[in-house]
C-alpha positions as CSV (number, residue, x, y, z in Angstrom):
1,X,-10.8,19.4,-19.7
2,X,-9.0,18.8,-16.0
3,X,-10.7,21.4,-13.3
4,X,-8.4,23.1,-11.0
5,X,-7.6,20.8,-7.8
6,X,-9.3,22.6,-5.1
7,X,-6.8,20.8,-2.9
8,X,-4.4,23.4,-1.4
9,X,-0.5,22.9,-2.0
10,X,-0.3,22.2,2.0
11,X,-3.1,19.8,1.5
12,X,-1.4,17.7,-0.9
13,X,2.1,18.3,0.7
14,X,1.1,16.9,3.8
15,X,-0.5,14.1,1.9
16,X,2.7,13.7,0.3
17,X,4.2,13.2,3.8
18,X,1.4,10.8,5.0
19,X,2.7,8.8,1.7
20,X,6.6,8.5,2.6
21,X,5.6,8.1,6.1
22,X,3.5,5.1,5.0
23,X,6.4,3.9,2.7
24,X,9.0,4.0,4.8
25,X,6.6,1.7,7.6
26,X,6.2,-0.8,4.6
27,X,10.0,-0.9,4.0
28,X,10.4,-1.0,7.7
29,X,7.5,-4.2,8.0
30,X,9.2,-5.6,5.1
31,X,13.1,-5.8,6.9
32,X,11.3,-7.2,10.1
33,X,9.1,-9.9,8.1
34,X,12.0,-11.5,5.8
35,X,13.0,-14.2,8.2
36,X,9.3,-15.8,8.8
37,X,9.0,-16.3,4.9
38,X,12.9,-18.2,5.1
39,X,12.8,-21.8,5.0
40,X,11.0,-24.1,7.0
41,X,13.2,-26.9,7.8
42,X,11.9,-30.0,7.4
43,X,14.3,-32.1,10.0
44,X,12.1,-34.3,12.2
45,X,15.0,-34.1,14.5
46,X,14.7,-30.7,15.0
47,X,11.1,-30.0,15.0
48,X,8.0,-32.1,15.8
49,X,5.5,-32.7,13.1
50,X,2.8,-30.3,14.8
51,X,5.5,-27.7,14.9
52,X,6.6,-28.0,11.3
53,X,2.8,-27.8,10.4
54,X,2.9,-24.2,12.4
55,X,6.3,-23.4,11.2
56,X,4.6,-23.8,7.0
57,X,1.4,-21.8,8.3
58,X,3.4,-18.8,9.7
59,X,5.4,-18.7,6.6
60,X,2.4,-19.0,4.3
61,X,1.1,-15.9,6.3
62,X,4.1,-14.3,6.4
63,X,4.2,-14.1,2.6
64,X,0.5,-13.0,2.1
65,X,1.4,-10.2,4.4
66,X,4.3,-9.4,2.8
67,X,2.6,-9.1,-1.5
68,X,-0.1,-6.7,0.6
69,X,2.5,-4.2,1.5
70,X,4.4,-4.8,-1.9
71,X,0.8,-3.8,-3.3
72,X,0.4,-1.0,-1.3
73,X,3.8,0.3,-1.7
74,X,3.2,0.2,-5.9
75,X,0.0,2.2,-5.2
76,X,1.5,4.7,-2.5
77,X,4.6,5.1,-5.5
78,X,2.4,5.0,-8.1
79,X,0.8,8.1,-5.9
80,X,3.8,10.0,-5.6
81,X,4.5,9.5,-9.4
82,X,0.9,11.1,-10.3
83,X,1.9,14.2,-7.8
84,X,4.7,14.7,-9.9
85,X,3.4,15.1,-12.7
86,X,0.0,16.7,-11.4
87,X,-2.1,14.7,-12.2
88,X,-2.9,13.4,-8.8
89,X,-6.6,14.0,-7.7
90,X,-8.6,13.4,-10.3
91,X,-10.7,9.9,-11.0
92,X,-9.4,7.6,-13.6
93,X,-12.4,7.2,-15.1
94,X,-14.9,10.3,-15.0
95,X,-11.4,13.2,-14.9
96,X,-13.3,14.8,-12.0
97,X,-12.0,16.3,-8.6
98,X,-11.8,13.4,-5.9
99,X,-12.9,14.3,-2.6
100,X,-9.8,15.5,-0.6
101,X,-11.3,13.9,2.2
102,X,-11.6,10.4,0.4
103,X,-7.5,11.0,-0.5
104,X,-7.2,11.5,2.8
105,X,-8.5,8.3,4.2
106,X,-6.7,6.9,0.9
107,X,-3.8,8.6,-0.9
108,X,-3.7,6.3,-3.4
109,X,-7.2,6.1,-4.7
110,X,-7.4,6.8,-8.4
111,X,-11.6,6.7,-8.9
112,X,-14.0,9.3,-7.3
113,X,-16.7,7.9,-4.6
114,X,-19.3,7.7,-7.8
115,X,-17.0,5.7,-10.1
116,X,-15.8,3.4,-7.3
117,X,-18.8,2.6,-6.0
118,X,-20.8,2.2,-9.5
């Protein structure tokens, strides 16, 4: 049996906000990191071999960075998709209250400080 959320509807509306507002950066980060994962060309004409070396490593960055946000997006939606449907705020594992404070710091955590850190 779930207990009431002692969360506050203006509690978990402003988390709500904090969650678009976090979204809409990652869309934002997205649009501005698109063209350092393009192609590297591969021209020695063009570019010097040192350069192409650095041109590859940016990219490879670029992409790491970019499947974090796509994994922080699916947990900020997957979020959004639990207040929905209230069932946001409670562990996966144990069913109990998680800390407001811990959502806070994470909207998207889905254990309680015991579970996650047993």
């Amino acid at each position: 049996m779930r207990h009431i959320f002692k969360m506050n509807e203006s509690g978990q509306a402003a988390l709500k906000q904090q969650i678009t507002a976090r979204l809409a950066e990652l869309a934002a980060e997205d649009a501005r990191g698109e063209d350092a994962q393009g192609v590297v060309e591969l021209d020695q004409q063009m570019v010097g071999r040192l350069s192409r070396m650095d041109a590859l490593q940016m990219q490879a960055m670029a992409k790491a960075q970019a499947a974090r946000r796509q994994l922080e997006t699916r947990r900020l939606t997957a979020a959004l998709t639990r207040m929905d449907a209230d069932e946001y705020g409670y562990c996966e594992d144990c069913g109990e209250e998680i800390a407001p404070k811990r959502l806070q710091l994470d909207p998207a955590a889905l254990k309680c400080i015991s579970c996650a850190s047993g």
